[in-house]
C-alpha positions as CSV (number, residue, x, y, z in Angstrom):
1,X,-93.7,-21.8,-65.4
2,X,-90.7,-21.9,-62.9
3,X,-89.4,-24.9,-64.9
4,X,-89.4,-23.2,-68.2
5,X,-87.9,-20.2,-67.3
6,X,-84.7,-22.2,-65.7
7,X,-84.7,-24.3,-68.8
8,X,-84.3,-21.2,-70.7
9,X,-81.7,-19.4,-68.6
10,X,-80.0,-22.9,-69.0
11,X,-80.2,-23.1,-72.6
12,X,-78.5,-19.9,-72.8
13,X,-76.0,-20.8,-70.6
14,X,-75.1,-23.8,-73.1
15,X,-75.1,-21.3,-76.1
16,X,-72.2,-19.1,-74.5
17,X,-70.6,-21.9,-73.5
18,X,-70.6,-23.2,-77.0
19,X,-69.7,-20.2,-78.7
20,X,-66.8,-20.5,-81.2
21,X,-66.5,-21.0,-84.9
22,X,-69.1,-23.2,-86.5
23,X,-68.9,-25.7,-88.9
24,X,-65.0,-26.1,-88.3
25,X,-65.7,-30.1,-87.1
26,X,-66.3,-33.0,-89.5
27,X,-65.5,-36.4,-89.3
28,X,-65.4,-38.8,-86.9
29,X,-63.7,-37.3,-83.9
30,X,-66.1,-34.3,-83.3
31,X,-69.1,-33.9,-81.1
32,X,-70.0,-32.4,-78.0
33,X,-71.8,-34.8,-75.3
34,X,-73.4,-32.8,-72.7
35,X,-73.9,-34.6,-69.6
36,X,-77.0,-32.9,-66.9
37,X,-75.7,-33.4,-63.7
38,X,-77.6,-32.2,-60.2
39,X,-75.0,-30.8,-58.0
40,X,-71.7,-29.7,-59.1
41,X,-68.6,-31.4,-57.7
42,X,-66.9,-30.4,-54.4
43,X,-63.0,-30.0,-55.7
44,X,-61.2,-32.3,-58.5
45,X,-58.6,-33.5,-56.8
46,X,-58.5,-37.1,-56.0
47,X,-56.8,-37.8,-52.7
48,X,-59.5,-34.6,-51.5
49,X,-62.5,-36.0,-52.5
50,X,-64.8,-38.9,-52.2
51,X,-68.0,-37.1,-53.8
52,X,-69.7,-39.2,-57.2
53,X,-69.9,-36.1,-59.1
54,X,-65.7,-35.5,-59.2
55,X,-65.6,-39.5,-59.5
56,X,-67.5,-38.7,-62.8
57,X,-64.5,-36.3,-64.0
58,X,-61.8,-38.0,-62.3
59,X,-62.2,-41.1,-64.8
60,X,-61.9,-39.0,-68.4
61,X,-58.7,-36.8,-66.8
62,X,-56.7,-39.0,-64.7
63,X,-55.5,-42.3,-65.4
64,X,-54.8,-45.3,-63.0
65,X,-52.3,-48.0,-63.8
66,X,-55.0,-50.6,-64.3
67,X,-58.4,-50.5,-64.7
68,X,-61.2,-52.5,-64.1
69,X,-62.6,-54.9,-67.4
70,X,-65.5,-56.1,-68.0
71,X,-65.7,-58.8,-66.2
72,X,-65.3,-57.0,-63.1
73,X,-63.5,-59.5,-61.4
74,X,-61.3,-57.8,-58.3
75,X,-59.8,-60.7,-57.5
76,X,-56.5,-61.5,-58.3
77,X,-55.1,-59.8,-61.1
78,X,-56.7,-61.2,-64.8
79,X,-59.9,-59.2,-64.5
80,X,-58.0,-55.9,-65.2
81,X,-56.9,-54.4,-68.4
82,X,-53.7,-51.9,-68.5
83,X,-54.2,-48.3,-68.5
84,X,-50.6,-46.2,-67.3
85,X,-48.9,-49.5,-66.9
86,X,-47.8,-51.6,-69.9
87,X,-47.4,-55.2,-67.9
88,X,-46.7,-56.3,-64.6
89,X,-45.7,-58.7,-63.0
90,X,-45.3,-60.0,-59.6
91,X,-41.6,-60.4,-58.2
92,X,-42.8,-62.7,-55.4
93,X,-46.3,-63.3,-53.1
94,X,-46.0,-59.6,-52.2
95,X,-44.4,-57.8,-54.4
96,X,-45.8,-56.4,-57.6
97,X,-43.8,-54.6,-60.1
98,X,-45.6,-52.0,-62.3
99,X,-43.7,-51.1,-66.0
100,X,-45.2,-47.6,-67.2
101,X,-46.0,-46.4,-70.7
102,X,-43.1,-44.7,-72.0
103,X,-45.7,-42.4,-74.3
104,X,-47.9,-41.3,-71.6
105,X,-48.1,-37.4,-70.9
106,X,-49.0,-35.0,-68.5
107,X,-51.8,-32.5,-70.1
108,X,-48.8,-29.8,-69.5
109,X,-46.6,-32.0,-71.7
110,X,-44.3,-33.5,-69.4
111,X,-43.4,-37.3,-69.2
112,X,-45.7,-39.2,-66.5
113,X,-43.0,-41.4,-64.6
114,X,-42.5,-43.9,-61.7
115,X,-42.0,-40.5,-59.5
116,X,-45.5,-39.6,-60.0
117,X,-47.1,-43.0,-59.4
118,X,-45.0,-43.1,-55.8
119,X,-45.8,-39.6,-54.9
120,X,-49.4,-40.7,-55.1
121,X,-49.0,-43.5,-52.9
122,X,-47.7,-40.9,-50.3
123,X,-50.2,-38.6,-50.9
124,X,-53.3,-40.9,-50.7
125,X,-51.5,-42.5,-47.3
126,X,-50.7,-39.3,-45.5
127,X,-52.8,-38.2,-42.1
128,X,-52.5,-34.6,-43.4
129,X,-54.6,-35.0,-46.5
130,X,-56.8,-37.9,-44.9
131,X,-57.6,-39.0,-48.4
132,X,-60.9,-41.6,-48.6
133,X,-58.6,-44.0,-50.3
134,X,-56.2,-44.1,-47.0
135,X,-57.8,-46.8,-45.2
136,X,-57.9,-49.4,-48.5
137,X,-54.2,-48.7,-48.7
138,X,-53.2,-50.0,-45.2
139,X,-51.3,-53.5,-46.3
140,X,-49.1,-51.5,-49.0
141,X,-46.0,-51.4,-46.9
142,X,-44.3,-49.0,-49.5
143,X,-44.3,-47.4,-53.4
144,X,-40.8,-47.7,-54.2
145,X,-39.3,-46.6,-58.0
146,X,-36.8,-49.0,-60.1
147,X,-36.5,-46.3,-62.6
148,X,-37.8,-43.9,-64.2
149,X,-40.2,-46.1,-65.7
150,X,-40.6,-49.2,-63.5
151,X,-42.8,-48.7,-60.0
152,X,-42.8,-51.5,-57.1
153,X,-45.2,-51.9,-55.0
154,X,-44.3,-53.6,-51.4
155,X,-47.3,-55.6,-49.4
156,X,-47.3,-56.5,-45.8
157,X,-48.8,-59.8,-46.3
158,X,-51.1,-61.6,-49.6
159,X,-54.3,-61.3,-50.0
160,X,-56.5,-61.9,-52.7
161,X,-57.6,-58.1,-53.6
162,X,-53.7,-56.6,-53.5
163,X,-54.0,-55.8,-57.0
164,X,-57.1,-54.2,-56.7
165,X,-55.8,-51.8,-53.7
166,X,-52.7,-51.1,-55.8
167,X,-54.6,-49.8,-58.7
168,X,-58.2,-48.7,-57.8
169,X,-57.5,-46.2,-55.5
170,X,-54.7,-44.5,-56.9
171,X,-55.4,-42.1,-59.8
172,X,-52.1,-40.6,-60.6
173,X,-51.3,-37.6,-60.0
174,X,-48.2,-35.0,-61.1
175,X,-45.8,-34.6,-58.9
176,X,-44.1,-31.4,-60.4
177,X,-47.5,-29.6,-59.8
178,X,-48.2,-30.6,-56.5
179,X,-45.0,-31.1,-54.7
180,X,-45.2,-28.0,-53.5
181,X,-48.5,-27.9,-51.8
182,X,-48.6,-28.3,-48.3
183,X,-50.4,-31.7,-47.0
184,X,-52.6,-29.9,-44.9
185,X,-54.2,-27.9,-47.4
186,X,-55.0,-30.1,-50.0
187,X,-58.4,-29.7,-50.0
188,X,-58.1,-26.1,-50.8
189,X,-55.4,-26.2,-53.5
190,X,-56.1,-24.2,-57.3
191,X,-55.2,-27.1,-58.6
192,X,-58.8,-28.8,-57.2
193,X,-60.2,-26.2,-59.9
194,X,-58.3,-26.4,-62.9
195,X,-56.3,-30.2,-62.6
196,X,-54.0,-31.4,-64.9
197,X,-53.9,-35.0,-65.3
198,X,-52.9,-37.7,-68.0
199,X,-56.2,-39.2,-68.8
200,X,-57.9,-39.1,-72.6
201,X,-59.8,-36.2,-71.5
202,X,-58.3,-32.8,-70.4
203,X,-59.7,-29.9,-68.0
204,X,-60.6,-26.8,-69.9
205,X,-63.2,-24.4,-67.5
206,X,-65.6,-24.6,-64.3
207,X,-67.9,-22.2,-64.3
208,X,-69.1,-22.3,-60.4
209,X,-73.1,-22.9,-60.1
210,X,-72.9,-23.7,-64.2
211,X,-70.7,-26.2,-65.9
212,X,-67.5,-27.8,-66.3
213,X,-66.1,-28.8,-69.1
214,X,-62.9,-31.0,-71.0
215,X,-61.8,-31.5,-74.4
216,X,-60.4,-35.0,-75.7
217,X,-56.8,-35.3,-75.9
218,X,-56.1,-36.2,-79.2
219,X,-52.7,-37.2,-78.4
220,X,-53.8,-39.4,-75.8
221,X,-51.6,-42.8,-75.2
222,X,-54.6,-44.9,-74.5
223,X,-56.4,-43.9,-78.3
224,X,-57.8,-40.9,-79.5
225,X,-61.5,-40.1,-78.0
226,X,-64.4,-39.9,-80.3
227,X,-66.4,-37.4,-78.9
228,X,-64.3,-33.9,-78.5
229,X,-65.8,-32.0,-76.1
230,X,-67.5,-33.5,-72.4
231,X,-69.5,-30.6,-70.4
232,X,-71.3,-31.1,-67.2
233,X,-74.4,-29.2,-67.0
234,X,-75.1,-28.6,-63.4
235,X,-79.2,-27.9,-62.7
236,X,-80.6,-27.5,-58.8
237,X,-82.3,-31.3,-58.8
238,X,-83.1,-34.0,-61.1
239,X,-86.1,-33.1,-61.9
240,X,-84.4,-29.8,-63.9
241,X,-82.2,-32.1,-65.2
242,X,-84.5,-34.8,-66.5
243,X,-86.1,-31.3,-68.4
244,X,-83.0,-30.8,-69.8
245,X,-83.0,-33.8,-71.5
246,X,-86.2,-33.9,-73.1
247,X,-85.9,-30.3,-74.2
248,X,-82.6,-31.2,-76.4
249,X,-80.4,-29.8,-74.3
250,X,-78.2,-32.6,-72.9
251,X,-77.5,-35.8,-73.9
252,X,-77.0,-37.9,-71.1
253,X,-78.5,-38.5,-67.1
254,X,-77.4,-41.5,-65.6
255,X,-79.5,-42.3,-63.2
256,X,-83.2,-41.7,-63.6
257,X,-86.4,-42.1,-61.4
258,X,-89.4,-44.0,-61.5
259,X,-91.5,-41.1,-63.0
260,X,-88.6,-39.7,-65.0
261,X,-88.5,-43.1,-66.6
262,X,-91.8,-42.6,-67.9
263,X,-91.2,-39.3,-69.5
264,X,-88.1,-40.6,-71.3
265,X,-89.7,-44.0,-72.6
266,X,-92.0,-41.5,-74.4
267,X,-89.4,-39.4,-76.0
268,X,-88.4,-40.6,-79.4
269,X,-85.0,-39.3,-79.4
270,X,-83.7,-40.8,-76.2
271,X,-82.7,-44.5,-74.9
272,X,-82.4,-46.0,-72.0
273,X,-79.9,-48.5,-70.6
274,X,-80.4,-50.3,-67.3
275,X,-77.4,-51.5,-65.6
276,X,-76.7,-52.9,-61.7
277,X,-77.1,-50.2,-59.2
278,X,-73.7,-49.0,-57.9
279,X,-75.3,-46.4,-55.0
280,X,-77.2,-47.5,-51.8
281,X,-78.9,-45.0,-49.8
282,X,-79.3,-44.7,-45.8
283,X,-79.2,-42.6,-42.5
284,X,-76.5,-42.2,-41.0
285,X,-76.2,-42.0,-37.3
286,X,-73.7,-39.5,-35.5
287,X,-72.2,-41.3,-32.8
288,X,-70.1,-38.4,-31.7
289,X,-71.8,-35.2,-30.0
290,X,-72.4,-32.8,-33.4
291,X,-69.3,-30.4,-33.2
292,X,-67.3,-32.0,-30.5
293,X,-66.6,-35.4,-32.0
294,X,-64.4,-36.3,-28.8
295,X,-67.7,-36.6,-27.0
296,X,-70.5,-39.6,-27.4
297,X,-73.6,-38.2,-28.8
298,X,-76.5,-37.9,-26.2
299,X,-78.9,-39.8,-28.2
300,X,-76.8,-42.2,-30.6
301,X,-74.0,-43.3,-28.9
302,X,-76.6,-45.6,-27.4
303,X,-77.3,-48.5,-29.5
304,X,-80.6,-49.5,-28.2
305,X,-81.9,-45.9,-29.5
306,X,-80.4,-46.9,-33.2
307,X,-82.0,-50.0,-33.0
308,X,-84.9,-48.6,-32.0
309,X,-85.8,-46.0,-34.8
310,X,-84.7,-48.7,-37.4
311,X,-87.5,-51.4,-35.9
312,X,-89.5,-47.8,-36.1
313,X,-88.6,-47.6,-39.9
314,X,-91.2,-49.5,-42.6
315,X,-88.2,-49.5,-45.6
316,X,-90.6,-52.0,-47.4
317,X,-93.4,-49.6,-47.9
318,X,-91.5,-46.9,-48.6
319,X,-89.3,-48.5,-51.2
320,X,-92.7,-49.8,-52.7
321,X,-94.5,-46.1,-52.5
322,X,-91.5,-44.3,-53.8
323,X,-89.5,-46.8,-56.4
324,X,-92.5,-48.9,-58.4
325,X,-90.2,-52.1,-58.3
326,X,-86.9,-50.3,-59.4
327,X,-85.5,-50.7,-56.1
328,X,-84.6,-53.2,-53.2
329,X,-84.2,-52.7,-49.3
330,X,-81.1,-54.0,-48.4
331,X,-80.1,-56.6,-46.1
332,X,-77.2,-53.8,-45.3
333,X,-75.1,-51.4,-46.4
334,X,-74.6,-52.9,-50.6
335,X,-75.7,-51.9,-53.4
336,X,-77.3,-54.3,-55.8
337,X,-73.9,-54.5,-57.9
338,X,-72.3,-56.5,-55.1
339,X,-72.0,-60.6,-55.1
340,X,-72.2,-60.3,-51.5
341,X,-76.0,-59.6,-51.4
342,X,-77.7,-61.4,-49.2
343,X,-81.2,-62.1,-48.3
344,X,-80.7,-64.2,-45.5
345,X,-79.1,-61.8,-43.0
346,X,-81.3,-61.4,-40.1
347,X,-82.1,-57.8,-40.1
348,X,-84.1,-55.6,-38.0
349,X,-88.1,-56.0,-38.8
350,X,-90.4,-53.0,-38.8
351,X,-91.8,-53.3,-35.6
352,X,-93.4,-50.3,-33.8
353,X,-94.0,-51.9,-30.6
354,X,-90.8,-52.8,-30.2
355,X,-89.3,-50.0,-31.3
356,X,-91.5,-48.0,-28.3
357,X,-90.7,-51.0,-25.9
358,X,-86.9,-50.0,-26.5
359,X,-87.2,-46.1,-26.3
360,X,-89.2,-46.5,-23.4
361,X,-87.1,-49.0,-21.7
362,X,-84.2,-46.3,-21.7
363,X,-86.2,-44.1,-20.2
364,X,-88.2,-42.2,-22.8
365,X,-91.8,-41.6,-22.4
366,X,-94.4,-39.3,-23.1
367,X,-94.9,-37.5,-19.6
368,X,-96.3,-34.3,-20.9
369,X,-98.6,-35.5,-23.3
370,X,-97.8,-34.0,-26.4
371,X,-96.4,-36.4,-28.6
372,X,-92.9,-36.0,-28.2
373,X,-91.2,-38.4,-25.5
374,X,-88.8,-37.0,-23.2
375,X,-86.4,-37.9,-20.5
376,X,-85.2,-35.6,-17.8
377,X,-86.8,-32.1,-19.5
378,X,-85.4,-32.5,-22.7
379,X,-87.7,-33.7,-26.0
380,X,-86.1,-37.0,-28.4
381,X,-85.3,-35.4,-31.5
382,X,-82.4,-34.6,-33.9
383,X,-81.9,-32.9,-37.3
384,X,-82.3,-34.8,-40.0
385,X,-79.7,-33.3,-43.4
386,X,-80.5,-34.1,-46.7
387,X,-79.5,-32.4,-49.8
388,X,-81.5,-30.3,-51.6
389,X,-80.3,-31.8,-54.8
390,X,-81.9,-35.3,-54.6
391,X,-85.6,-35.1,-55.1
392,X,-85.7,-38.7,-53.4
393,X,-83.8,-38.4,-50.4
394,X,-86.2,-34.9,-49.8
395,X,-88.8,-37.5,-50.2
396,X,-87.5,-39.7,-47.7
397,X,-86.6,-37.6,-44.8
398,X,-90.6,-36.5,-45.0
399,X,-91.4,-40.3,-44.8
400,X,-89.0,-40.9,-42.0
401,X,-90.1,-37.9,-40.4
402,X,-93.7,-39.3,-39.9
403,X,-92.5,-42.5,-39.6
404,X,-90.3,-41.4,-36.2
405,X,-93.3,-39.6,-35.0
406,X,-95.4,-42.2,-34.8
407,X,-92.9,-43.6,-31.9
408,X,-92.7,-39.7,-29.6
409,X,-89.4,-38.8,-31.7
410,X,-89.3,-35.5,-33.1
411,X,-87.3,-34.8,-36.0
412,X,-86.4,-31.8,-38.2
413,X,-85.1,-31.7,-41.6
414,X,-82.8,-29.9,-43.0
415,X,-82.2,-29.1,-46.6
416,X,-78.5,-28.0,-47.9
417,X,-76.3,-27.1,-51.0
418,X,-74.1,-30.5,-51.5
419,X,-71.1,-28.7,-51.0
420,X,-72.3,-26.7,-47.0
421,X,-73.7,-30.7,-46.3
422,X,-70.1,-32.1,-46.5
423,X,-68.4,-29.6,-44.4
424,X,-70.9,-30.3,-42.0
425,X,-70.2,-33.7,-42.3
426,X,-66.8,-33.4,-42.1
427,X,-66.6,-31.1,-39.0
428,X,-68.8,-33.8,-37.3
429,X,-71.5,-31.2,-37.1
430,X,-74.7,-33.0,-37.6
431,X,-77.2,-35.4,-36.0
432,X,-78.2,-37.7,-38.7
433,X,-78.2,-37.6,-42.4
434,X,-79.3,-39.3,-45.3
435,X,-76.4,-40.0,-47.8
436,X,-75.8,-42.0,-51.0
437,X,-73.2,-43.7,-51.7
438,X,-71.4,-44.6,-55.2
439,X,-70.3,-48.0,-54.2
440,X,-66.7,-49.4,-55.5
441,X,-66.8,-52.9,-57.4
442,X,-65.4,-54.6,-54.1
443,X,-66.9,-54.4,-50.8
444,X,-63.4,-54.1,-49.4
445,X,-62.6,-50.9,-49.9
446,X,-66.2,-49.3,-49.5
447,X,-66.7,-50.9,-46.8
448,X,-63.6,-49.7,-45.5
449,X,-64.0,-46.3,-46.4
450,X,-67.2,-45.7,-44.9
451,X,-67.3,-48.3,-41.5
452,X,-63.8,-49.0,-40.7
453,X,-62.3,-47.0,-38.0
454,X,-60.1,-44.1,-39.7
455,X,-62.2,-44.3,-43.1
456,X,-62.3,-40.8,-44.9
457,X,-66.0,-41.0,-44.8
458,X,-66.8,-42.8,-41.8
459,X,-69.0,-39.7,-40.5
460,X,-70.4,-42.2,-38.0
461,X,-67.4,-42.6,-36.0
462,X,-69.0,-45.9,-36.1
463,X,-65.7,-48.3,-34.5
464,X,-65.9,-51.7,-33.2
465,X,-63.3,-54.1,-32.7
466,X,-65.3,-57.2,-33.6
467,X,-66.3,-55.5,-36.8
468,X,-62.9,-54.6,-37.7
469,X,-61.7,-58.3,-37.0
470,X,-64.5,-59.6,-38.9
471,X,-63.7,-57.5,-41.6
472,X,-59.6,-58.3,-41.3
473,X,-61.2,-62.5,-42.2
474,X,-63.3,-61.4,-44.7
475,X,-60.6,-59.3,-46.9
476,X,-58.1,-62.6,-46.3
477,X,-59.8,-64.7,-47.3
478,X,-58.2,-67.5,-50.0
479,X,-61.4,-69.1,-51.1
480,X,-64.7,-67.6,-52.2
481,X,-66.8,-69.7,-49.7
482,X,-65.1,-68.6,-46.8
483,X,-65.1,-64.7,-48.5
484,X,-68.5,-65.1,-48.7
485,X,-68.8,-66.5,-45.3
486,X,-66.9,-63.7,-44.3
487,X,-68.7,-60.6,-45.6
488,X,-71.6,-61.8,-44.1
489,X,-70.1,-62.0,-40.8
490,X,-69.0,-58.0,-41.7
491,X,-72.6,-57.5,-42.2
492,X,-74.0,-59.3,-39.9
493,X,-72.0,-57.2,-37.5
494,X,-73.2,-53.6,-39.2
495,X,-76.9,-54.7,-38.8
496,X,-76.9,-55.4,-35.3
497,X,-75.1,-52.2,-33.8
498,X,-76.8,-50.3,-36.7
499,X,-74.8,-47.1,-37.4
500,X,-77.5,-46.8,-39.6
501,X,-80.5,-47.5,-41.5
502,X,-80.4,-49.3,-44.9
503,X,-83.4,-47.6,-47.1
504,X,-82.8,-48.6,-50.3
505,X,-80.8,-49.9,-53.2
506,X,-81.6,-48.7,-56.6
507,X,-81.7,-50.4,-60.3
508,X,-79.6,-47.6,-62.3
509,X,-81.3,-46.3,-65.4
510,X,-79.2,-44.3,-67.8
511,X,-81.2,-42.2,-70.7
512,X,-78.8,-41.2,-73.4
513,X,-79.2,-39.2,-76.8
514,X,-80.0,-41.3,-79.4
515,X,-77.3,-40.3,-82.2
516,X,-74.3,-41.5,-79.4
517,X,-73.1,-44.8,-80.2
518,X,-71.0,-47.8,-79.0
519,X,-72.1,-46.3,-75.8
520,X,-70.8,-48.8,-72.7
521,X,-71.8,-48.4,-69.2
522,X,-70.0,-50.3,-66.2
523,X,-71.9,-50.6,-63.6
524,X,-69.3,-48.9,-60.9
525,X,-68.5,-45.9,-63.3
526,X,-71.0,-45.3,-65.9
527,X,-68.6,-42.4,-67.3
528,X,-65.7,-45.3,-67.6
529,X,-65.4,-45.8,-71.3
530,X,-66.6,-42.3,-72.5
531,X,-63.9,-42.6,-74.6
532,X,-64.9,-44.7,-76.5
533,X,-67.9,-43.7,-77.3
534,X,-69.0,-41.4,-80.7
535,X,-71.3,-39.8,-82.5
536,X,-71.4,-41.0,-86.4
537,X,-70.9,-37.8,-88.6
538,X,-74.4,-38.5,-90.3
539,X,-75.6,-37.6,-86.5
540,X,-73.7,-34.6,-86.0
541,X,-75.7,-31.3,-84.5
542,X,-75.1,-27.9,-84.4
543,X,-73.7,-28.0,-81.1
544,X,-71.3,-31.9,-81.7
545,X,-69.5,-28.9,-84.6
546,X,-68.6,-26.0,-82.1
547,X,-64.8,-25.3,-82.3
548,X,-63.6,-23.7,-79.1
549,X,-62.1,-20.2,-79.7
C-alpha cells in the first residue's frame, strides 16, 4: 500500500510539472523523456561536485572541447570526436592547441570563447574550490588564450593520456557568470541551482526532493536534440523508481537489479540494454580520526586491522546471494568497463582464522565474554554509513555486519540522505562507508581522484609514496604492455595496504520506454548521446506534446 500511495503523489507531481498547453508539439523534435532517478544531485556545478547524479546533468548542459567516441580509446588523441573545439592540433610533444566553434553560445546568449575554456582550467586547479578534477590536471603546466577563439594548452612532460586530461575533466564553464564568485565558496554558489552552460540541453527548474528538469536547445551548435524536454524524477530508492517505470510514469532507469530485471523483462512496453559496468562498490576505510583528520584513526590507521576485516569478508557469497550472476568481485578497485581487469592479482582470501589470528595478534580479544573483542576497556567497532537510497548497499552493510561479528567486531550502521552522507564525508567525519563509484573510461584519473594523495574524493586519506610512484609508471607509460604492467603494480599496491574492501562490480542494465529510438548508451555516461535520441511522431504520448507555459 505504501508503494501505491508514493506512486500516486508521484504521478501528480509529474502532471503539475507537465502542465502547459497541449497538443502544441508535432513533428520530430517533440517529446518528453522522463528519466527516475534515486537521490537528487548535490549542486550542478562541475568543479563542486563529483556525485553520478550531477554527472548525469552535467553531460546534456555543459559541453567539453572533446568528447569521448565510440571506441573509447583514451589514448592519444584519435579516439575522440570534437564537441566545443573544431580541430586541434599539437604545436610540439607538449603543447596542444585547441580552435573553438565560432557558433557556440552560452544559454544566456553570449559567445563561448578561449576566456571561458582558460578560466576553467583555473577553476578546476585552484586549492580554494578543491575540485575532484584537480589531481588529473597536475601535468597541465598552464591554459593560455591565442585569441579569442584559439586555447593552448601547456604540459609539463608527454604522456600518453594528455589529451584525455585536457578534455575529460574540464566541462566549460562561463566566465562572465562566475568571475565573481569567490573560490572559497563555490560549493554554495546559486549558480549550483540554476547553471547556465553551452551544452544541447539547457537548465529550466529544480524542484528540491522532486525533479529537475531542461529543455533542448534548438539552437544548439552541436545539432538540434530530438527529444524536447529531459526531467529527472527523484523517488527515495530504486525500488520506487523501478515502480515508476512499470506504472508509465518514466521512461528510463539505468541501472537495474537482479529482481527489478525480472519485473521489466515481463513488461511489454519496456527494453533493456546491457552495457559494461561503469560503478564499483566498496568500504571505505577512514584512516584519519572521524572529525579531526590531522589525527590517525584509532582503529584504521593500522593496516593489519584493514587487512583483517577484509580476510573477515566472504565477497564471493555475497556477490552470489545478492547479484544472481550480474556481478563480479573485483580483484580491486575497477569496474568491469576497465582493460585493466585482472584476475590474477593476488588478493586477500576469505579467511576467518586469519582474520582472528590478526585482530588478536594486535591485541584484541574477547576478555569479557560477550562477543565483542576489546583492548584496554574499549569494544572494536565503528559505524558503518550507507545511503538510504541504494537498496543494495542497505543490503550489504547487514551482510557485512554479521559478517564482522563473526570475528568480536561490532559494527553499527547508519542510514543517511545522500546529500548529509557527503558532508560527512567531506568533514572526515565517519568511520567507514560503503560508496559507489561512477568510474571514468581511464583508470588514470579515477584512480587519481579517489587514492592519490590530494584527490577530491580520497575520503580515506589513504597516501603512500610507493603507490603514488607506482602510479607516476603506470600513467607514463609509452607502450600498452608496460601500461598494463604498470596498473597492476597500482593495484597490487591498493590490495595489500587495503584502504578498503572491493565488494563488487556490477553488469549495468538500462530499461528504457519502448517508443524512444536510436537510443545509444556508452558505458562511462549512459546519458552521453541523449541528444541524439527521439521519439518517432507515430509514438508521441500525451505527456512527449506538453508545451511549457
Amino acid at each position: 500500500m505504501r508503494t501505491r500511495v508514493v506512486v500516486g503523489v508521484l504521478a501528480a507531481v509529474v502532471a503539475v510539472a507537465a502542465c502547459g498547453r497541449r497538443g502544441g508539439c508535432t513533428g520530430e523534435y517533440c517529446g518528453t523523456l522522463v528519466i527516475a532517478a534515486p537521490g537528487e544531485p548535490d549542486i550542478l556545478l562541475p568543479p563542486a561536485s563529483d556525485d553520478a547524479r550531477a554527472a548525469a546533468v552535467f553531460d546534456q548542459v555543459f559541453v567539453k572541447l572533446a568528447d569521448l567516441g565510440p571506441s573509447g580509446n583514451t589514448i592519444g588523441d584519435a579516439g575522440f570526436v570534437p564537441e566545443l573545439a573544431e580541430k586541434w592540433e599539437w604545436d610540439n610533444p607538449r603543447t596542444l592547441t585547441f580552435h573553438l566553434n565560432a557558433a557556440a553560445r552560452w544559454h544566456d546568449g553570449r559567445p563561448v570563447r578561449a576566456e571561458d575554456v582558460a578560466f576553467t582550467f583555473d577553476v578546476n586547479t585552484d586549492p580554494a574550490v578543491n575540485s575532484p578534477a584537480r589531481a588529473s590536471l597536475a601535468r597541465v603546466r598552464r591554459v593560455t588564450t591565442r585569441d579569442s577563439l584559439t586555447v593552448v594548452f601547456h604540459f609539463s612532460e608527454a604522456y600518453p593520456e594528455m589529451f584525455y586530461d585536457a578534455v575529460h575533466h574540464l566541462r566549460i564553464l562561463p566566465a562572465h557568470r562566475l568571475r565573481t564568485v569567490p573560490r572559497d565558496q563555490f560549493r554554495t554558489a546559486p549558480f549550483g541551482r540554476a547553471p547556465v552552460g553551452a551544452g544541447c540541453y539547457r537548465f529550466v527548474e529544480w524542484r528540491a526532493g522532486q525533479s529537475l528538469e531542461l529543455a533542448a536547445d534548438s539552437t544548439c551548435f552541436l545539432g538540434r536534440p530530438h527529444i524536447r524536454r529531459l526531467v529527472w524524477r527523484f523517488t527515495p530508492d530504486p525500488t520506487v523508481a523501478v515502480t515508476q517505470l512499470l506504472a508509465g510514469e518514466a521512461d528510463v532507469f539505468e541501472y537495474l537489479s537482479p529482481p527489478d530485471l525480472e519485473r521489466v523483462r515481463a513488461a511489454g512496453d519496456l527494453v533493456t540494454y546491457p552495457y559494461a559496468g561503469p560503478y564499483y562498490t566498496f568500504l571505505v576505510f577512514n584512516l584519519r580520526t572521524r572529525g579531526d583528520t590531522t589525527l590517525p584513526h584509532p582503529l584504521f590507521a593500522d593496516r593489519e586491522i584493514r587487512r583483517a576485516l577484509t580476510l573477515a569478508t566472504d565477497r564471493q557469497q555475497m556477490v552470489q546471494s545478492v547479484f544472481a550472476g550480474l556481478a563480479k568481485v573485483p580483484p580491486g578497485p575497477m569496474p568491469l568497463l576497465w582493460a585493466t581487469w585482472d584476475s590474477t592479482l593476488r588478493v586477500l582470501p576469505f579467511d576467518s582464522a586469519a582474520a582472528g589470528r590478526l585482530l588478536g595478534a594486535r591485541g584484541w580479544r574477547d576478555h569479557d565474554g560477550d562477543g565483542v573483542r576489546d583492548r584496554d576497556g574499549q569494544k572494536l567497532g565503528f559505524e558503518l554509513l550507507t545511503p538510504t537510497t541504494s537498496v543494495i548497499r542497505r543490503q550489504y552493510a547487514r551482510l557485512l555486519q554479521e559478517q564482522f561479528r563473526r570475528v568480536g567486531v561490532a559494527v553499527e550502521i547508519t542510514e543517511l540522505d545522500n546529500n548529509v552522507m557527503t558532508q560527512r564525508l567531506e568533514t572526515g567525519n565517519f568511520d567507514a562507508v560503503l560508496m559507489s563509484r561512477l568510474a571514468d573510461p581511464s583508470p588514470t584519473s579515477s584512480v587519481a581522484l579517489v587514492w592519490l594523495a590530494g584527490g577530491g574524493s580520497n575520503y580515506s586519506h589513504y597516501a603512500n609514496p610507493v603507490f603514488e610512484e607506482a602510479y607516476a609508471r603506470a600513467t607514463g607509460a609509452t607502450t600498452r604492455e608496460a601500461s598494463m604492467h604498470g596498473w597492476r603494480a597500482v593495484f597490487q599496491q591498493l590490495i595489500d595496504d587495503a584502504p578498503g574492501i572491493w565488494l563488487y562490480s556490477q553488469q549495468s542494465v538500462a530499461a528504457i520506454h519502448r517508443r524512444v529510438a536510436d537510443v545509444r548508451l556508452r558505458p562511462d555516461a549512459p546519458y552521453a548521446l541523449v541528444r541524439t535520441w527521439r521519439i518517432p511522431p507515430d509514438r508521441l504520448i500525451d505527456r512527449d506534446r506538453v508545451e511549457r507555459r
